[in-house]
N, C-alpha and C positions, 0 to 999 in steps of 0.2 A: 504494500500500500504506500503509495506516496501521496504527502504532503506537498499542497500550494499554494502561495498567495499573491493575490489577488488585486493592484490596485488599479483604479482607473477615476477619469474627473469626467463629469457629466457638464456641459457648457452652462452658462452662469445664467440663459435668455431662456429656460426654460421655468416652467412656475412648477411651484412645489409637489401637486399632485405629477406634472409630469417627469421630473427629476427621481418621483419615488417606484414610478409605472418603469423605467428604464432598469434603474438597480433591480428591481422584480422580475424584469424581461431575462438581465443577462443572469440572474439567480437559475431562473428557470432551466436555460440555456443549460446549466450544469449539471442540474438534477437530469436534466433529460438525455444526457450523454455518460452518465454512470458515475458522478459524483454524489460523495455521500459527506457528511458531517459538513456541510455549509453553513458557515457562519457571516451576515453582511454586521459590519460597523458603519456608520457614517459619521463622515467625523466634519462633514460641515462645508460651508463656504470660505475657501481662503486664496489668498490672494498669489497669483503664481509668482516664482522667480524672475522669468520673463516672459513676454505676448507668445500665446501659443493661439496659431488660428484668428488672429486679432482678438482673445481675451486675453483680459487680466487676471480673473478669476474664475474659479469654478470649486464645482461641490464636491470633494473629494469621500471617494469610498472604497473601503477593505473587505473582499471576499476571503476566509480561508475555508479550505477543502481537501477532501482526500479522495483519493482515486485511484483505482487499478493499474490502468493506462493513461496514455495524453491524451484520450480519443475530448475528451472535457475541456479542456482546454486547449488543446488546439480549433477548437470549434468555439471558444470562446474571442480568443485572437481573432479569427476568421473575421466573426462578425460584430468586434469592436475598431479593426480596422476597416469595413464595411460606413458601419454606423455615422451618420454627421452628429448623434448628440453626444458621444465622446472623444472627447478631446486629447486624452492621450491616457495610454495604461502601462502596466506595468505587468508581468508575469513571473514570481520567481519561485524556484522549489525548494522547499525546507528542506533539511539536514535533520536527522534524529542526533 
């Protein structure tokens, strides 16, 4: 079983039911490709280092998750570099 986590920013022009309709979507996205123990934090609006996409800010949130295979996350990748309401994410695999 491997561990992963998860981050990504959801662009700052969407309103609050639609910033939480996306985290839900890509949540889903995971259960539905054979991840299990998914946990979302959201840790809020903040303001980037530099304009990414011509924002400043955006709503940053942490998925972690376990998994058999990649088959979850690479189907996550997929369609968060698809997606215009993310801005940019992050994937890494935890260490035991």
């Amino acid at each position: 079983m491997k561990n992963y986590e998860i981050m990504f920013i959801v662009r700052p022009t969407l309103s609050e039911d639609e910033i939480k309709k996306v985290a839900s979507s890509f949540e889903k996205v995971l259960k539905d490709n054979g991840a299990t123990d998914i946990k979302v934090d959201s840790m809020g609006q903040r303001e980037l280092a530099y304009e990414i996409k011509d924002f400043k800010s955006g709503y940053y949130y942490v998925m972690t998750c376990s998994s058999n295979d990649d088959k979850a996350v690479k189907e996550f990748d997929r369609l968060a570099l698809i997606s215009n309401d993310i801005v940019r994410h992050l994937i890494t695999k935890l260490e035991k």
